[in-house]
C-alpha positions in Angstrom: 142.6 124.1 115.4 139.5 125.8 114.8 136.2 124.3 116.9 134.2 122.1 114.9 137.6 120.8 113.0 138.2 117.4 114.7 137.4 114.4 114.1 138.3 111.1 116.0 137.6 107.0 115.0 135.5 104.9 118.0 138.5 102.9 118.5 140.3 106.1 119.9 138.1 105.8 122.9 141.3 108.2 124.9 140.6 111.0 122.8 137.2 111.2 122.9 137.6 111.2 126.5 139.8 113.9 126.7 137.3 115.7 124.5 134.1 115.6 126.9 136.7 116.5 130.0 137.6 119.1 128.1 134.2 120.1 127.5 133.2 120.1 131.0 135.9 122.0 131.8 134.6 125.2 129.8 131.4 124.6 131.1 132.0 124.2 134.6 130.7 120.8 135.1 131.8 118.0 137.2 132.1 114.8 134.9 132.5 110.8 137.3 132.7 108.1 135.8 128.8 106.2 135.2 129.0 102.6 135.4 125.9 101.6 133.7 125.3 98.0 135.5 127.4 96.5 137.9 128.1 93.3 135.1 129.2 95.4 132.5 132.8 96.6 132.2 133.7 100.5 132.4 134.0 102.2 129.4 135.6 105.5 129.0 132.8 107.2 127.6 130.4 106.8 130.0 130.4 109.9 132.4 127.7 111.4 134.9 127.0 114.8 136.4 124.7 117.3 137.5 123.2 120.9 135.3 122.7 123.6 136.9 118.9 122.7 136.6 119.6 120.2 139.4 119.0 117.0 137.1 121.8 114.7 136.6 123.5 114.4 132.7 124.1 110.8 131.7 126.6 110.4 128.6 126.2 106.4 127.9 128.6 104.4 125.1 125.8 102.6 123.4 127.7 100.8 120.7 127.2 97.4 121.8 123.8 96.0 122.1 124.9 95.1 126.2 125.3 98.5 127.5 121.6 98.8 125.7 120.5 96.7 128.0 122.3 97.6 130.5 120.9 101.1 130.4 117.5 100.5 130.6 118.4 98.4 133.7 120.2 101.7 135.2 117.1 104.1 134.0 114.4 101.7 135.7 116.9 101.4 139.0 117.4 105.3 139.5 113.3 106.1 138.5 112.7 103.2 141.7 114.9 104.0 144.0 115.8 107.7 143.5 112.9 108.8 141.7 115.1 110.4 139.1 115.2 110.4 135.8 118.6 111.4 133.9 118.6 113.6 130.9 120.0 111.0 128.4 123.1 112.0 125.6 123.8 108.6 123.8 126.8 108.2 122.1 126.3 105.5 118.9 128.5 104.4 115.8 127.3 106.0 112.8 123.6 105.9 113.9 120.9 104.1 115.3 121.3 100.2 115.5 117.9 99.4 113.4 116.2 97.4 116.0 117.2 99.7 118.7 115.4 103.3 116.8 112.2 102.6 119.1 114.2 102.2 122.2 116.1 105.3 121.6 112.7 107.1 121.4 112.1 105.5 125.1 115.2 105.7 127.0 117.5 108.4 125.0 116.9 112.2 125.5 119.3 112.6 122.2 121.7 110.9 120.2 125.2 111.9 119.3 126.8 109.8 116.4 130.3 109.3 116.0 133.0 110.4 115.0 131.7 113.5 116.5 133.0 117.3 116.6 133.7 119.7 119.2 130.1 121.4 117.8 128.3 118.5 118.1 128.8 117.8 121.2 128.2 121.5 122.5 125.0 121.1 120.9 124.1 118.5 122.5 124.8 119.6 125.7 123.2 123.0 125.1 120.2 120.9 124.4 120.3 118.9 127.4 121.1 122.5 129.9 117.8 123.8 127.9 115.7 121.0 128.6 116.6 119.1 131.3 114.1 121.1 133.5 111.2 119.0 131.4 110.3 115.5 132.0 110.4 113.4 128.4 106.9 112.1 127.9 106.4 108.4 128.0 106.5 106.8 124.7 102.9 104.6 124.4 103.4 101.2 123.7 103.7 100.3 120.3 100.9 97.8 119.1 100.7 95.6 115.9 97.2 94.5 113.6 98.3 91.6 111.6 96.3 90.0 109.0 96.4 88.6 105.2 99.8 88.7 104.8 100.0 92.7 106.0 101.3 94.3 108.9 100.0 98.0 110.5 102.0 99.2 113.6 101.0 102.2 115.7 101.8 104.5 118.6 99.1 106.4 118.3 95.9 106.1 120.5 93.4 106.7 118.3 94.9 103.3 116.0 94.8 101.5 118.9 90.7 102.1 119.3 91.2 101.2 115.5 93.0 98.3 115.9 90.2 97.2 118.0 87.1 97.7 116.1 89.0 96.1 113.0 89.4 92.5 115.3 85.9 93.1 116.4 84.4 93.7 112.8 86.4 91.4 111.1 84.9 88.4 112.5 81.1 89.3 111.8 80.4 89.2 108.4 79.5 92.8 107.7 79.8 95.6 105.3 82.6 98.0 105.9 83.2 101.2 104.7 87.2 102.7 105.1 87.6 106.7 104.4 91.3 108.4 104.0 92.9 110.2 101.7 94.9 108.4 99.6 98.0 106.8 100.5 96.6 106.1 104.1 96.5 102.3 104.3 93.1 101.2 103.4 93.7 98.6 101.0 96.5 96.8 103.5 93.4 97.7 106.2 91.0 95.8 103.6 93.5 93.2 103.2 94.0 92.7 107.1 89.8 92.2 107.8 90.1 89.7 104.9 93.0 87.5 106.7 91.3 87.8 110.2 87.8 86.8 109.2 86.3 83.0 108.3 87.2 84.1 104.6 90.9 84.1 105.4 91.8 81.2 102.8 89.4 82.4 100.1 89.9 85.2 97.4 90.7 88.6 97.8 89.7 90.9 95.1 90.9 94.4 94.8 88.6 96.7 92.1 90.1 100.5 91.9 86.8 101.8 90.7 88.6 105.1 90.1 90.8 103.4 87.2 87.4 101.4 85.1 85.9 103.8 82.1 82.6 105.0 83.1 80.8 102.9 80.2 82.9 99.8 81.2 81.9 99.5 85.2 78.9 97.8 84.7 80.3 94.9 83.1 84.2 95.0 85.0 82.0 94.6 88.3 79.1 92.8 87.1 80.0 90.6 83.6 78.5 91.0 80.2 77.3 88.2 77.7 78.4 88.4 73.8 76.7 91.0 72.4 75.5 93.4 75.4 77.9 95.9 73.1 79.4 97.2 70.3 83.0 94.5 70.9 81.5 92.3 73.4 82.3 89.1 71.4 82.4 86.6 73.9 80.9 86.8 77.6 82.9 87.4 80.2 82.3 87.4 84.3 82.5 90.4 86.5 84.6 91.1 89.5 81.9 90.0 92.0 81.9 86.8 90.5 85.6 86.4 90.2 85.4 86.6 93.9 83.4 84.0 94.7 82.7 83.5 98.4 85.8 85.2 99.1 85.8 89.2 99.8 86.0 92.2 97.1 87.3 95.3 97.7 85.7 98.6 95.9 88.2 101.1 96.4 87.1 104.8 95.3 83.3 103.6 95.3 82.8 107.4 95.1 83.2 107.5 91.4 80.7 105.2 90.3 77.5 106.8 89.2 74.0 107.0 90.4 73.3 104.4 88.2 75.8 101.8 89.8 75.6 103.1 92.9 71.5 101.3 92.7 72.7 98.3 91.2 75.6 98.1 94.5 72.8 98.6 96.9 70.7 95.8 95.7 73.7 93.2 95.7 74.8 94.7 99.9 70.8 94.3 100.3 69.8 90.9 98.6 73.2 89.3 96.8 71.4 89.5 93.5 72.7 91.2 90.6 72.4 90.6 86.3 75.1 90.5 83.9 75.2 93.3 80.9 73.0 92.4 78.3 71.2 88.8 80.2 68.1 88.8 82.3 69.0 86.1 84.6 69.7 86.8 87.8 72.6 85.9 89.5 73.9 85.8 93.3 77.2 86.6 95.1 78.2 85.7 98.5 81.1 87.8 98.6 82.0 90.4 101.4 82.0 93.6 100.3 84.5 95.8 101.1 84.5 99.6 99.9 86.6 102.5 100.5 86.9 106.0 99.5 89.4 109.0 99.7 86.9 112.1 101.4 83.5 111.4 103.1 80.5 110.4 101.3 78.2 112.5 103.8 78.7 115.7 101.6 78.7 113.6 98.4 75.2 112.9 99.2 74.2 116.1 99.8 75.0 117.8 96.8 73.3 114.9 94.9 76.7 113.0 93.6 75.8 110.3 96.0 72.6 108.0 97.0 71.1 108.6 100.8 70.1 104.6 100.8 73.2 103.4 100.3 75.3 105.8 101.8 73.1 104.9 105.4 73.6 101.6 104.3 77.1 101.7 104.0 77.8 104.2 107.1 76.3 101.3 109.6 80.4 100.2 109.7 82.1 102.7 108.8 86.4 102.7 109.7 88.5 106.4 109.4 92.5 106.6 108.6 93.5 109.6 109.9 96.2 111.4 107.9 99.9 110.1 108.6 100.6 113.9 109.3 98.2 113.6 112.6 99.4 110.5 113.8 103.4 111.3 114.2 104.2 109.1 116.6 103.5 106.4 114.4 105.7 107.4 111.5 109.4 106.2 113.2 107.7 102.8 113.7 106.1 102.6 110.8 109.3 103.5 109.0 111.5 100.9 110.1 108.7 98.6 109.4 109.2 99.7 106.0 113.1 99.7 106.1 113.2 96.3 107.1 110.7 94.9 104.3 112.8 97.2 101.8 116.1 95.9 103.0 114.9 92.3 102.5 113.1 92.6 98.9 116.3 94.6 97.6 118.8 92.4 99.3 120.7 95.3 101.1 122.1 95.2 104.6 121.4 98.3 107.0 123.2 98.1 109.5 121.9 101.5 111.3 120.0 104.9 111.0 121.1 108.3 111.4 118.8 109.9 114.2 118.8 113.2 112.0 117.1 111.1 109.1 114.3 109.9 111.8 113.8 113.5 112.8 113.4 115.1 109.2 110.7 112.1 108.3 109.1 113.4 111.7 109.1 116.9 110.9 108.0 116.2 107.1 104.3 117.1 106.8 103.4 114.0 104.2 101.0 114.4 101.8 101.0 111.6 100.1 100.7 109.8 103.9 101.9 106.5 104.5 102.2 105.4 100.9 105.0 108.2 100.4 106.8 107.5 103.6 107.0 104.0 102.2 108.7 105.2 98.8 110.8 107.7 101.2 112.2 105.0 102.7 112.5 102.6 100.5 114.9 104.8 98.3 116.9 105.8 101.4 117.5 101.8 101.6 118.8 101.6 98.1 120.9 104.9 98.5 122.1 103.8 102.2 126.3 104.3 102.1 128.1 101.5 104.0 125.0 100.0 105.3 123.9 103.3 106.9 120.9 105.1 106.2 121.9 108.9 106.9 120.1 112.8 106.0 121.7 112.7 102.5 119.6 109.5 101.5 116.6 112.0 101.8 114.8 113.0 98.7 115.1 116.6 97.5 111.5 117.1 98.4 111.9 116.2 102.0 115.9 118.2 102.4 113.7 121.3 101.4 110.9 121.2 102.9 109.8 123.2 105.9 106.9 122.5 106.9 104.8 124.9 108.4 102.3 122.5 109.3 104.5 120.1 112.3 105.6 122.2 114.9 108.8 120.1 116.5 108.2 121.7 119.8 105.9 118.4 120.8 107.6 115.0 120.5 104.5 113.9 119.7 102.8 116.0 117.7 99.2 117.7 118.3 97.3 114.4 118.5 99.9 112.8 120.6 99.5 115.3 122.9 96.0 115.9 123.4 96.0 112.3 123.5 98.7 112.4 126.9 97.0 115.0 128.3 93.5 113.6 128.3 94.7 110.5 129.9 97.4 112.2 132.7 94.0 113.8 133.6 91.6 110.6 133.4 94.1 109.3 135.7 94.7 112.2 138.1 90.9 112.8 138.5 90.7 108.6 139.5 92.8 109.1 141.7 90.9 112.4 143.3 87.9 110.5 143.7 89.6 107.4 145.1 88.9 105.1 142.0 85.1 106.2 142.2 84.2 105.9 138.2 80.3 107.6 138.6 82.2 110.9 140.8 85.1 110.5 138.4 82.9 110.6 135.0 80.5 113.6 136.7 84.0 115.8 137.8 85.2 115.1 134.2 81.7 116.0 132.5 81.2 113.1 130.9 79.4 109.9 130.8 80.2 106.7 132.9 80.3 104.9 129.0 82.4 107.4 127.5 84.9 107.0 130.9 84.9 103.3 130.7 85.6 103.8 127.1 88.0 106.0 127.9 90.1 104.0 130.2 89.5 101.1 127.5 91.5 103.0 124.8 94.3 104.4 126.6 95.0 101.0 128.4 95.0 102.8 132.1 95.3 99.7 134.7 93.2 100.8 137.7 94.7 97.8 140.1 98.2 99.4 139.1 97.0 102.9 139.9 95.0 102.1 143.0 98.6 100.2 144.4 101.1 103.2 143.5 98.9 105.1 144.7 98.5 103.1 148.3 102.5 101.8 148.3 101.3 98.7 148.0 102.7 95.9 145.7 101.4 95.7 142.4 99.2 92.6 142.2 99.6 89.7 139.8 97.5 89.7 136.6 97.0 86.3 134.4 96.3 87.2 131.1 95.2 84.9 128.3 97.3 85.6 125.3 
């Protein structure tokens, strides 16, 4: 039988075993038994041993949501007490549990689905022998902005500095200006400062300014009386006072034209603004919201956009980055997305194919996190059996090869600069035995940007200072 031919069901837990001893046999290695906790029973596919690298190869059965569990117990024990950490081959049914994709990032070097082949497994291995001599970078803790009804989820660190800001801002009644392209979140965002602020159980009023026919903005934002126009036969109110006291949302505010653009800097500066065709003056206490797909800044220089309210709007101004530089955010945010897909279409998914995560990893997104949601949400109502697998992909993703996303960094670009400016924040604390002034000077920056710094990446000096000394780590209250 030629290699690559077999195939075997999980029940047939003997033959799979024979399989990986046969395996090591051609390659030399010494396979034990691997308990993964001493409460959970044996299984026949758990095996250990040691590459030729030095680090030890852990092949874990995680088909039951126990030996989950159990190996996060069994990672934490040997990075204590043998300050090791195994190169991880996980062996899964089909794919991914859906609520354990984000622990697979964190515990599992790579998955192997079954029923597996001779190749795959190879593969896997080969993988492990050619990177077992790195250390997997720490996943950063996910974090969740809730608000309105919405839901944003990140991984990134720059979202988290967002995520901030956006509780800070949303509180104080202010102007706020989002930029993105298209497809980045900004109405959800828009929608999120809404539920958190004092507003929360008013209106919410959403104007696509790109949508309104140049002749009709005026009165769509602002109301007309009968007869400001050729077809104005009765009056009619405007967006700003459809939205009361509640907040309005101008989304692509940089299509409206010099002329608008006045009459929106009078209502941000005084709340006063005239209906088409009446001279009596009317007031809004809404919260204005506005949002636009490129930056204003070269908008106004060219003329296309005013200089008094673009400083005006730029006081609070909030930036989406492109999904496609924020890649560790888009496995979270797409079973976010799964879930919410599964529910509205009434479909049951039970798991996801690791080799689906990767190609939405590797996929460079242009349309940004409004196409990863229509990506996903068709591999949900295309999912076989309850499993969402590489042929629920879209055409456009199976043949796409990027050359923007390099998969040579789990993490992406950002990610990484990201890890690498904080491994060194930390590594130059420690130098200067947790002195923040020498720390700030050695790095070349400020004592504000440090303290910012070690804000945004969540670095716990007390925790530091302890591993540092040995000593135990010391008991933080936190309010919740």
């Amino acid at each position: 039988m030629s290699s690559g031919a077999w195939s075997a069901t999980t029940k047939d837990d003997d033959f799979l075993k024979s399989q990986l001893v046969a395996m090591a046999d051609r390659r030399g290695l010494c396979l034990q038994p691997a308990s993964l906790g001493a409460d959970q029973p044996e299984s026949p596919l758990e095996f250990v041993c040691r590459l030729s690298s030095g680090r030890e190869l852990l092949m874990a059965d995680l088909r039951t949501a126990e030996r989950w569990a159990s190996l996060d117990q069994t990672l934490a024990f040997r990075r204590r007490d043998r300050a090791e950490s195994p190169y991880v081959i996980g062996l899964v049914d089909g794919g991914l549990p859906v609520d354990r994709c984000l622990d697979a990032q964190r515990l599992v070097d790579r998955v192997v689905c079954l029923p597996l082949s001779v190749d795959d497994l190879d593969a896997a291995v080969d993988t492990a022998m050619a990177d077992s001599a790195s250390k997997k970078p720490v996943a950063p803790e996910l974090r969740e902005l809730v608000g309105g009804g919405e839901r944003l989820v990140a991984r990134t660190p720059y979202m988290y500095s967002l995520f901030e800001n956006v509780e800070m801002i949303a509180k104080r009644d202010l102007t706020v200006l989002l930029i993105g392209e298209t497809g980045t979140g900004k109405t959800t965002l828009a929608r999120i400062i809404h539920g958190l602020s004092a507003r929360y159980d008013r209106s919410f009023t959403n104007v696509a300014c790109g949508t309104l026919q140049t002749e009709l903005i005026d009165s769509a934002l602002f109301g007309h009386v009968r007869g400001a126009f050729a077809g104005a036969d009765s009056s009619k109110e405007g967006k700003f006072a459809a939205a009361m006291d509640g907040t309005i949302l101008l989304d692509e505010i940089d299509m409206l034209g010099l002329h608008q653009q006045a009459k929106l800097l009078r209502v941000l500066e005084t709340g006063q603004y005239e209906s088409l065709g009446s001279n009596d003056t009317l007031t809004t206490t809404a919260r204005v919201i506005v949002a636009s797909n490129e930056p204003l800044k070269p908008l106004m220089e060219r003329g296309n956009f005013r200089p008094d309210l673009y400083f005006r709007l730029n006081q609070v101004m909030l930036e989406l980055p492109p999904l496609r530089n924020r890649p560790l955010d888009i496995v979270p945010l797409a079973l976010q997305f799964i879930e919410l897909a599964a529910e509205r279409n009434q479909v049951e998914i039970r798991a996801v194919h690791p080799d689906f995560l990767d190609a939405l990893e590797t996929y460079y997104w242009p349309g940004n996190v409004r196409e990863l949601r229509n990506e996903v949400t068709r591999a949900v109502l295309f999912a076989r059996n309850g499993i969402i697998d590489p042929h629920t992909l879209s055409a456009t993703i199976k043949n796409e090869q990027s050359p923007h996303h390099s998969n040579n960094s789990p993490y992406g670009l950002a990610g990484e600069v990201a890890c690498t400016e904080q491994a060194a924040i930390e590594r130059m604390l420690k130098v200067h035995r947790f002195n923040r002034t020498a720390t700030a000077k050695a790095l070349g920056i400020s004592r504000v940007t440090l303290y910012n710094k070690i804000r945004r990446y969540r670095i716990e000096i007390d925790a530091l200072r302890a591993a540092e000394s040995g000593a135990p780590l010391p008991l933080v209250l936190r309010r919740n």
